[in-house]
N, C-alpha and C positions, 0 to 999 in steps of 0.2 A: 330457589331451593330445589334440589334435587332428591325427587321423590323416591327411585331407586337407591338409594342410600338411607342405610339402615338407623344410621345417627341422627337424619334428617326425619325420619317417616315418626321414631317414638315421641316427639314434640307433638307433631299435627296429629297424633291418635291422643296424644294427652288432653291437644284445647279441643278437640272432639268430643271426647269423656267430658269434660268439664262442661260445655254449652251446652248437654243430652240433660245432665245431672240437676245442675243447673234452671235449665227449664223447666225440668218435672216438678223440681221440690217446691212452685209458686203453691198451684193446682194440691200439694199433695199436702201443706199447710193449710190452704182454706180448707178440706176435706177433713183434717185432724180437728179442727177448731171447730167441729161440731161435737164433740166430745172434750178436747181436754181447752184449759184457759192460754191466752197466747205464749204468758211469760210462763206458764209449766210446758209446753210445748218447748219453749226457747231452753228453757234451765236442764230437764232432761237431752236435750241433744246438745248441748255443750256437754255436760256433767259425763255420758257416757265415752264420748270422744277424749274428753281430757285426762278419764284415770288412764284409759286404754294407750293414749300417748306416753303418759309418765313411765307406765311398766314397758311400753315398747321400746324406749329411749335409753331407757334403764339397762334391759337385756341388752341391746344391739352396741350403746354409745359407753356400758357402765356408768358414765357418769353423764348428772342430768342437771348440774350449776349452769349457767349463763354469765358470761360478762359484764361488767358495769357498762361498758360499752354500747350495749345494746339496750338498755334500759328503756330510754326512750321510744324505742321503737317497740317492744314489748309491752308498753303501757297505751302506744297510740294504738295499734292494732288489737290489746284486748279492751280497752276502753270505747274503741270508738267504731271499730270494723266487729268486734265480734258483739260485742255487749250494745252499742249504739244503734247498728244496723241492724241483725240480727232481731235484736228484741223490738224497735221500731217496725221494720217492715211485718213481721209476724204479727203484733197488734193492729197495722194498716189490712192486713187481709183482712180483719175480722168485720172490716167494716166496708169491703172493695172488692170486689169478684178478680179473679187472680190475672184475666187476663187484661184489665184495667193498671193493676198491681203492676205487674211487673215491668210496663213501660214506664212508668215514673220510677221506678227504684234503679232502672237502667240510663235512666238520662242525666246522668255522672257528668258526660262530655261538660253539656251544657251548661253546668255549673259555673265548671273547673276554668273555665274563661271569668267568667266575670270575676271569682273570687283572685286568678293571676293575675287579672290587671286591677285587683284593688291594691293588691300587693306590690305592682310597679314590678312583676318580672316579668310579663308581653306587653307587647305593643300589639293593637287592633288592625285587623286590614281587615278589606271591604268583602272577604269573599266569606272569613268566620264569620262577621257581624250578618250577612245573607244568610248562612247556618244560624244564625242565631236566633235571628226572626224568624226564621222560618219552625224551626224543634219551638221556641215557648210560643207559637199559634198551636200547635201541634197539641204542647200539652195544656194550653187554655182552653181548647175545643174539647179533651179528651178530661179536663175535670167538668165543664158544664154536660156532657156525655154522662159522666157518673151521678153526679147530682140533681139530674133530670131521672133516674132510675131511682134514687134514694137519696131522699133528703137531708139526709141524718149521716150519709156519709162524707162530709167537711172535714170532717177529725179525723177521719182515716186520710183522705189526702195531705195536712197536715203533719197527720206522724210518717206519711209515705216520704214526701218534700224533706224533713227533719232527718230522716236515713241517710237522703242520697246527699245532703251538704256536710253529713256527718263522713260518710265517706268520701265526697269530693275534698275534702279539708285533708282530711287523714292521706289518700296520696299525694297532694302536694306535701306535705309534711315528713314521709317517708323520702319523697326525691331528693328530701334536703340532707338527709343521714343516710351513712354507710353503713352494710351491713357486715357486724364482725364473727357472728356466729354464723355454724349451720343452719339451714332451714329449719330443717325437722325438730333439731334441736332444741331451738326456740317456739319450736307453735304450742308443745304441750303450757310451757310459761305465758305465751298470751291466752292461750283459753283458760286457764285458772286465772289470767286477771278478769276476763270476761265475766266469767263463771262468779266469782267472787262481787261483780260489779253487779249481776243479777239478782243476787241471793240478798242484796241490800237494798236492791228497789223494788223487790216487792217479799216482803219477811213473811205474807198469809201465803205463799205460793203452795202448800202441801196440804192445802185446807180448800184447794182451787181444783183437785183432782175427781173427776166421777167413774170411779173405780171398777162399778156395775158396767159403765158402757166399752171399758180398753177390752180387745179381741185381738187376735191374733196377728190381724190387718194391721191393727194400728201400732203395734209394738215392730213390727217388720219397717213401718214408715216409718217411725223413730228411728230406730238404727238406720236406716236409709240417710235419714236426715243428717245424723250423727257421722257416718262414715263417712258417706258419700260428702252429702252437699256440705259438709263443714269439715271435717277433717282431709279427706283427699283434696277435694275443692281448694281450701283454702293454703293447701302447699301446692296442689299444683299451675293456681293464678299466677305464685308468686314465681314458682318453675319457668311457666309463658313465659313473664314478662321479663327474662332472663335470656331466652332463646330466640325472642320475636322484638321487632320492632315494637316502640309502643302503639304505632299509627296501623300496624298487621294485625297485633291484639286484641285492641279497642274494636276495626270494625270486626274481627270473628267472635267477638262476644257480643255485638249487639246481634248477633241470630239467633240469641239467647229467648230475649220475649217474642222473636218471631214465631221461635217454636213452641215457649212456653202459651204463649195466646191460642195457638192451633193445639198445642194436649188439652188447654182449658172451653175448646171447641167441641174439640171431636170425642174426646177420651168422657169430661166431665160435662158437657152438656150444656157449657156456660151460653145464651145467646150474644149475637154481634151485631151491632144497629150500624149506620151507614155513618156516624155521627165515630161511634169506636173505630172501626175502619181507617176512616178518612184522617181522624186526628194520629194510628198510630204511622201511617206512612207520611205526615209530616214531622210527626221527630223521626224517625228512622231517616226521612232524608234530609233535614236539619244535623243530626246528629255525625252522618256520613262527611255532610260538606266541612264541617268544623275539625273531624279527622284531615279527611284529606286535604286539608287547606291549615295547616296548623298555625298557633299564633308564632310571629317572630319574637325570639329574645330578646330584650334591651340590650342593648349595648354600655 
């Protein structure tokens, strides 16, 4: 890629934007979730992002129907990317210091092999199954890491693990369908399924809110949350992964909890034992070898 070219450089500022964004909002969920409950956290940052899509959709496209076409894919992605993860990993912080967090919500790769050869679309070679073993020591180490700090937090790695198989399922699923709409188009329609999918699991959510403590701070991290990490975010993942290899993508998004770890460092104060450390440089280079070494197709 050629960086003096202008067509070329608005991609790599984009998945730049995105891994900044990305990072911060682990850090700035545990910090909210001292005041508000996870699922009002989750419901208000969808809910603001998704009217503000519809009237942006509306002005710019006039018209804001979707295809039957795309149905499926508007239902994987508000069901299971926005509503599944989303609301999972936001509950997982509550009980998981964020730079613990964000490495298991990032270890996607490591899934997405086992689940494709349960499926019979790769075949195994020796250098993924190397990647393999190596990210789940990685995150083996890095859950007795957590659980040696708090006892109680099982259930958060649990709902963290539930997230990422929720989205390692949901991109294989996406691979298999084409897309007939626009992007943008369709995001405001997945975040109303999400939105919609929230609003039914848990009905007390507006009885969850501590009104006394929202300040100025915290409503600024909400729309942060809203704009930034779910609505820009969430079109411009799908932006990348249109202009980049998947194998370019995957590794520039795992600098994601690199940096999210170090904001939840240096910014928030979180401490790092040699046990966190140690375990996230074995997924990070678990997770690298099973990029760089990708499964083959079946034939």
């Amino acid at each position: 890629m050629k960086f003096n070219d202008k067509s070329n450089i608005v991609p790599v500022l984009i998945l730049a934007s995105v891994i900044i964004i990305w990072s911060i909002s682990f850090p700035i969920i545990r910090e909210l979730e001292l005041i508000l409950s996870a699922q009002t956290i989750v419901f208000y940052r969808v809910l603001v992002v998704c009217v503000f899509m519809f009237i942006f959709v509306k002005i710019k496209y006039k018209r804001i129907l979707f295809s039957r076409k795309d149905l499926k894919l508007i239902l994987i992605i508000g069901l299971m990317q926005i509503f599944g993860c989303l609301s999972l990993i936001t509950t997982g912080l509550e009980f998981i210091p964020a730079s613990g967090a964000i490495f298991i919500a990032y270890s996607t790769p490591l899934f997405i092999i086992p689940i494709s050869l349960i499926l019979k679309m790769n075949s195994l070679n020796i250098k993924s199954l190397i990647g393999l073993i190596i990210g789940f020591l990685g995150l083996f180490i890095l859950f007795v890491s957590i659980i040696n700090s708090n006892n109680n937090s099982w259930f958060g790695i649990a709902v963290l693990l539930l997230s990422t198989l929720s989205w390692s399922i949901s991109i294989i699923l996406i691979r298999r369908l084409n897309w007939h709409g626009d992007l943008i188009k369709l995001l405001p329609w997945q975040l109303l399924v999400g939105l919609i999918a929230i609003i039914l699991f848990n009905h007390t959510l507006y009885f969850q809110v501590s009104f006394d403590k929202i300040n100025i701070k915290s409503i600024v991290e909400i729309l942060f949350l809203s704009f930034g990490a779910t609505g820009y975010a969430f079109w411009a993942s799908t932006y990348i992964s249109r202009k980049f290899t998947p194998q370019v993508s995957s590794l520039s998004f795992m600098l994601t909890p690199i940096l999210g770890t170090l904001f939840s460092f240096f910014i928030f104060k979180e401490e790092a034992g040699i046990l966190l450390i140690s375990s996230q440089i074995l997924i990070f280079m678990g997770i690298t070898i099973t990029l760089l070494y990708p499964l083959p197709a079946k034939k």
